[in-house]
Phi, psi and omega in degrees: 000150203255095187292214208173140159273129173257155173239123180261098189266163172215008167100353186309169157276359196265321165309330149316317171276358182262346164308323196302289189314299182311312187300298178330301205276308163311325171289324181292357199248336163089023183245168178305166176212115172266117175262133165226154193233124167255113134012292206280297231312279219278343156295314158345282188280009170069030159267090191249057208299158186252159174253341186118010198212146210286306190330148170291132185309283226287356151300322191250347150296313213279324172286334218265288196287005189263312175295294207288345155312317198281327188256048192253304171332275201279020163247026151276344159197129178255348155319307192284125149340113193215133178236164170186133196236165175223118188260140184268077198179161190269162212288314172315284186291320179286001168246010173282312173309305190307295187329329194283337169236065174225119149310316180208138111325084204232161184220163144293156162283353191207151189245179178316305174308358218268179169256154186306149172136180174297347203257164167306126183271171176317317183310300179280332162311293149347297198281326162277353189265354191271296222301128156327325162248132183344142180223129185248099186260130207257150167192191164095188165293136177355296189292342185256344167321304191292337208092015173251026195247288187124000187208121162289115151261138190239110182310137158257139189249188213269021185277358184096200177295189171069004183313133197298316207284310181301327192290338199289299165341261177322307160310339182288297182320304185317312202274332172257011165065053169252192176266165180217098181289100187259127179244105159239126158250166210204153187205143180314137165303138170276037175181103163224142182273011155306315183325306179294349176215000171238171154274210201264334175251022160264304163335297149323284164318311177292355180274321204271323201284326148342318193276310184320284169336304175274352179284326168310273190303335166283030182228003158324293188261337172262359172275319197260028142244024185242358235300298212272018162296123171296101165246161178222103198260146201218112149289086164253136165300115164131157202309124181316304205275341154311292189322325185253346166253334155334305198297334165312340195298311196246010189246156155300311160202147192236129194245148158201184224266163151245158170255133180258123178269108189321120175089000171242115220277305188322182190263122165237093215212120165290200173271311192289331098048240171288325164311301211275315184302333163239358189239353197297161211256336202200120153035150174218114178269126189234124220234136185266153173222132173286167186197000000 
């Protein structure tokens, strides 16, 4: 069965650029693209403008940004297969519902309410740390939104192969025929008994070849159904989310995994994360790895 990439609109500019990035992101991938606008957003925020009409403002709002979103769509690409709806439920939840037939998931970084500046607004924050599914909060500059940087980067973290976020990765590249920057970073432990038997820049090495060592094996198995991905695989010294919103600078989208805990209601969003969802440089893919 065929998922839809959904998009969550609320009529904002920042919700504008993540329509622009889904049609993109639908054309390339060859999937339908469902928009939806949950209704309650502008009850939130006290805004209840009158059109001249018996109809309820917030109905006639709520249709107003779902057309003018949907056909922002189609004249950016008329090709993609395009629906668009309007749900009687708060954003969250009606894009957490969504998730369950959604291939991806994309959000704006900011919502109408929200105030100018870096951070993440509640909604996409909610929705990567909840969602079933890959989640895309598009920010960052023009040139890396469009795709002109030329390269996907992928945090690898210390679990090794099979990461759901590294194959997410390699598909993206694959799909926009770019390069693909797999990154683990790594930092001395503050207490190893290596410390203690080797010197120090023999220590170093056994620590840096460790990070290599797992970078290798998560990238293993997604290179031979990848072959024709360009990688560029990196073991860099230093805090995992520094590292990746450097790498953010210059990237199209830089993706990593979160973990979902069966049964646990909370925001399950790390540090490295949570970093990258308000200060990153570029799209941010936030991919669930189950536990």
């Amino acid at each position: 069965m065929e998922f839809p990439l959904v998009v969550g609109v609320d009529g904002s500019d920042s919700s504008l650029d993540a329509v622009d990035w889904a049609v993109d992101e639908a054309a390339r991938l060859g999937l339908p693209l469902r928009l939806v606008h949950a209704s309650m957003w502008e009850r939130y925020e006290g805004r209840r403008p009158s059109f001249g009409t018996d109809r309820p403002a917030e109905e006639v709002m709520a249709e107003h940004i779902a057309a003018s979103c949907a056909e922002r769509a189609r004249l950016r690409d008329p090709e993609v297969r395009l629906s668009s709806e309007v749900l009687p439920e708060d954003a969250v939840s009606a894009l957490l519902h969504a998730a369950h037939a959604s291939s991806l998931l994309v959000t704006g970084s900011r919502g109408r309410g929200g105030i100018a500046g870096m951070l993440l607004g509640s909604v996409g924050l909610a929705v990567a740390a909840r969602a079933v599914c890959p989640v895309v909060v598009v920010r960052g500059g023009e040139r890396n939104r469009r795709g002109a940087c030329g390269r996907v980067v992928v945090g690898v973290g210390a679990t090794g192969g099979g990461s759901a976020a590294v194959e997410f990765a390699f598909r993206e590249a694959a799909a926009r025929g770019c390069a693909l920057d797999a990154v683990r970073a790594w930092r001395r432990p503050a207490h190893d008994p290596l410390d203690d038997l080797l010197a120090p820049t023999e220590a170093v090495h056994v620590h840096e070849e460790r990070a290599r060592a797992r970078l290798d094996g998560a990238l293993r198995g997604p290179l031979r159904e990848h072959p024709g991905v360009e990688v560029r695989d990196r073991a860099v010294h230093g805090p995992a989310h520094r590292v990746l919103l450097e790498a953010s600078a210059d990237a199209d989208l830089v993706v990593v995994g979160a973990r979902r805990r069966h049964g646990h209601l909370g925001l399950q969003l790390g540090r490295v994360a949570h970093a990258l969802l308000h200060h990153a440089e570029c799209p941010v893919a936030v991919v669930p790895l189950d536990v």
